[in-house]
C-alpha positions in Angstrom: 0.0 0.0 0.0 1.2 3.1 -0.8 0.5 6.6 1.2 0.4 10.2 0.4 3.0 11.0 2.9 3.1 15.5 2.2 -0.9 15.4 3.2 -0.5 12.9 6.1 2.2 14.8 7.6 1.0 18.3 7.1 -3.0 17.6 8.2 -1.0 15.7 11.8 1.5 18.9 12.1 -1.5 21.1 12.0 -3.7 19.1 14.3 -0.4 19.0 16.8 -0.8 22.7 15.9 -4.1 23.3 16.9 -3.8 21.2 20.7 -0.4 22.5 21.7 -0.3 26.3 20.7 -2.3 27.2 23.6 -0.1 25.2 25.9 2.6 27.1 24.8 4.8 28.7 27.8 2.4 27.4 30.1 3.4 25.1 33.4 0.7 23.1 32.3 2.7 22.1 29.2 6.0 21.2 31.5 4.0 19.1 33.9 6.0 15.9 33.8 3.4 12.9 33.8 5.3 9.9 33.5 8.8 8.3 31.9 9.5 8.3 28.2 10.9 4.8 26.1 14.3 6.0 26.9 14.0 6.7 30.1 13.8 10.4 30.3 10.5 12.2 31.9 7.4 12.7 29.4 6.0 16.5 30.1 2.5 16.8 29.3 2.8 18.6 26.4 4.9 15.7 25.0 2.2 12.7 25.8 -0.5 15.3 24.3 0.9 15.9 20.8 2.3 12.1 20.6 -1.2 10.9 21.5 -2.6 13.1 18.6 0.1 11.6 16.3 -0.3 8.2 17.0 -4.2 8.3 16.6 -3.4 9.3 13.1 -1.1 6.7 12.1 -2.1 3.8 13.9 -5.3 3.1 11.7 -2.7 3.2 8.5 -0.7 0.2 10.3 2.7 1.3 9.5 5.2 0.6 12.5 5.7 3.9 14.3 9.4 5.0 16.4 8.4 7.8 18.7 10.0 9.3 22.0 7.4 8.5 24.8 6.1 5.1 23.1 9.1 3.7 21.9 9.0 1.3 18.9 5.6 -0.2 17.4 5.7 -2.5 15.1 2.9 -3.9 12.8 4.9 -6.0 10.5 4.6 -2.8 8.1 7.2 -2.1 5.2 6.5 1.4 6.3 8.1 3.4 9.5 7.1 6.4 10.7 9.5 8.1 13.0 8.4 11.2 15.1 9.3 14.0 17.3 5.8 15.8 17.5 7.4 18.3 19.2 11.6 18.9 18.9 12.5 21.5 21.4 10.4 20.7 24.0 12.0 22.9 26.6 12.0 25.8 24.7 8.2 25.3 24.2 7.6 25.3 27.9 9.9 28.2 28.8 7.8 30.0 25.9 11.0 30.5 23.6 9.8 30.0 20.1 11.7 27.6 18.7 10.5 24.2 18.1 8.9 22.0 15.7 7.1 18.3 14.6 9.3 16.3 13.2 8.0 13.6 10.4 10.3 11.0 9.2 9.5 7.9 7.0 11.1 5.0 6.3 10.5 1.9 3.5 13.0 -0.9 5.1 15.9 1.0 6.3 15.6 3.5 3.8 14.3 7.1 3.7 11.7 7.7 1.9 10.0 11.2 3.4 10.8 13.8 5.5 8.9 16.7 6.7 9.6 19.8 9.5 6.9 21.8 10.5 8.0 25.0 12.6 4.7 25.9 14.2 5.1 29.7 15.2 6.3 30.6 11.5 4.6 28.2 9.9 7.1 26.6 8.0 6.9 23.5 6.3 9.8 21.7 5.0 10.2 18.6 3.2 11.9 16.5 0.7 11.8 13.4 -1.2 15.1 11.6 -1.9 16.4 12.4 -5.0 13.8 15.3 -5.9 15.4 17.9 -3.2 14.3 20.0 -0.4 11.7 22.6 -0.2 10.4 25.2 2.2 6.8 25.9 1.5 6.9 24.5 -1.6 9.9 26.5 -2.8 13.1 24.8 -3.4 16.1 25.5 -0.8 19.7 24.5 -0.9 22.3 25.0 1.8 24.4 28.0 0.6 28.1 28.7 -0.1 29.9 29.5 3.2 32.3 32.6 3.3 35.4 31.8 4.9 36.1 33.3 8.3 32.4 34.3 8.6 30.6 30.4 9.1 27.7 30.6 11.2 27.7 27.2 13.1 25.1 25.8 16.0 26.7 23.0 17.9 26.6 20.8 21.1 29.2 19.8 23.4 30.2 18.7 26.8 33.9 20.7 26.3 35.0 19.4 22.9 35.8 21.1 20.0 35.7 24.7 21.7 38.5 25.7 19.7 35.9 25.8 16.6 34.9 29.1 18.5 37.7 30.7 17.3 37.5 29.8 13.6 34.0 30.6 12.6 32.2 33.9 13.2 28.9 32.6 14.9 27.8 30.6 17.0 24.1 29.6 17.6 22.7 27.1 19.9 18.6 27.0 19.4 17.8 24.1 21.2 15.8 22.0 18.4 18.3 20.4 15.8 15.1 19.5 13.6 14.8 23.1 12.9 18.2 23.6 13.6 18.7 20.9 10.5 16.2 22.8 8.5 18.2 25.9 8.6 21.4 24.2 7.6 18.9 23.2 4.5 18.1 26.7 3.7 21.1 28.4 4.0 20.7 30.1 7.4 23.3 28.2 9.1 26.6 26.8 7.8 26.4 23.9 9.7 24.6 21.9 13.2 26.9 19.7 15.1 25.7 17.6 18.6 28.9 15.6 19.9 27.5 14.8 23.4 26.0 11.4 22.5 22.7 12.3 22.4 20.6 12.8 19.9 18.0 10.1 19.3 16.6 8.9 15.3 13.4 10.7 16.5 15.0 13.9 16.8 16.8 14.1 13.5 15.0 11.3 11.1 13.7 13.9 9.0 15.9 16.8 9.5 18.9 14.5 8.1 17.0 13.8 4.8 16.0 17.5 3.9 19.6 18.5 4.9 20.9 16.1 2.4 18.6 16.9 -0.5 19.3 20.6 0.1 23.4 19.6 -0.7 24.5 18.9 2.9 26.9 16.5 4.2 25.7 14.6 7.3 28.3 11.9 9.5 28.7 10.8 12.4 31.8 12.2 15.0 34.3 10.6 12.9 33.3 11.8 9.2 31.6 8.4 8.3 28.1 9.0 6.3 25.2 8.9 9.6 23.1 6.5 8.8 19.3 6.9 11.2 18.3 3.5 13.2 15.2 3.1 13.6 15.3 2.8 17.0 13.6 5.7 19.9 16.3 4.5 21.8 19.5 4.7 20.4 21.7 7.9 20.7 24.4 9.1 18.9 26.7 12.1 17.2 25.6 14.3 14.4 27.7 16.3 12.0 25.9 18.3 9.3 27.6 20.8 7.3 27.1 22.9 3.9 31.2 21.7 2.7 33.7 19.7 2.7 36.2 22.6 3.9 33.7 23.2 7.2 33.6 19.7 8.0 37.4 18.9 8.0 37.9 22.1 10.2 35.3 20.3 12.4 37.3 16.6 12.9 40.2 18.3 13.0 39.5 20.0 16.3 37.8 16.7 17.4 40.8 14.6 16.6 43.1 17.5 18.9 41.1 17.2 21.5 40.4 21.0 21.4 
């Protein structure tokens, strides 16, 4: 069976949409109300946007990898892995920056991936092989200027020396949209090295950073490839060159 995965994804982001925006900076949303697959608490914003996601895709019976259910399978060629809401915290503390996250699998391959960032409205997506697209409109990660790369990264006291060879540095706090800015040419490159991110947080983000002409490895320059797994974590480095991503190992391998 085959699905229109653009329509599924943007009539669940837009019901998310509608049930969480008025949660938004609230206590009610950070209310923790249980434990998440991974171990990690489940605030009740989180439990309410899943529950609206996994109504939705549980009648199509594709096997679904979320971050407060875990893994579901139904025997499906099909996987759906979601982050209804990446950025979490910053949705509670009422900074706007966060977004569903949508990605879709056929075996271990991608297939579809779609960001919605609720507060601007933004939907990106892309198909492999077709590109990347923000509202429709095609986007491609842009041509960095040396000296004056504008980088959001993670770390837990590696790789500071980066500081001091790029101009900016941004961390947002959701690396789906994080990702998606990569993809559209507002950053020159997203980076998390603390062992951390989880499939759901970057399934989709990795594809549309790819078809917008980004390289994506892991913390040694290998091509990342996304388990489909709500438990695994690992490292993420996604950059618009080649020239930005050996300045990055580089410090890595020095310990910097």
């Amino acid at each position: 069976m085959e699905f229109e995965w653009n329509a599924i994804a943007k009539e669940i982001a837009l019901e998310v949409e509608k049930a969480v925006i008025p949660l938004f900076g609230t206590a009610k949303a950070g209310e923790v109300i249980g434990e998440n697959a991974s171990g990690d608490t489940t605030d009740y914003v989180d439990k309410v946007s899943e529950d609206i996601v996994l109504s939705r895709l549980e009648p199509l019976g594709v096997n679904i990898v979320s971050e407060e259910a875990g893994v579901i399978d139904n025997g499906s060629d099909y996987t759906v892995v979601i982050d209804p809401i990446d950025g979490s915290y910053n949705f509670t503390a009422g900074i706007p920056v966060f977004a569903f996250s949508f990605g879709v699998f056929k075996g271990k391959r991608p297939v579809y991936g779609a960001i919605y960032e609720f507060l601007p409205k933004n939907f990106y997506e892309a198909v492999p092989g077709e590109g990347a697209f923000l509202n429709g409109r095609r986007i491609h990660v842009r041509k960095p200027e040396r000296g004056k790369e504008a980088l959001s990264f993670y770390t837990r006291g590696r790789c500071t020396g980066i500081i001091k060879k790029v101009k900016r540095v941004r961390v947002l706090g959701a690396i789906a949209v994080e990702l998606s800015y990569l993809a559209k040419g507002a950053l020159d490159g997203v980076f998390d090295i603390r062992n951390y991110v989880r499939p759901t947080d970057i399934a989709a983000g990795v594809l549309i950073a790819r078809e917008a002409g980004a390289i994506v490895t892991d913390e040694r320059g290998r091509e990342l490839e996304v388990k489909l797994s709500a438990t695994d974590k690992t490292n993420i480095i996604a950059v618009d060159d080649e020239y930005l991503l050996k300045t990055i190992l580089e410090e890595l391998e020095n310990g910097s």
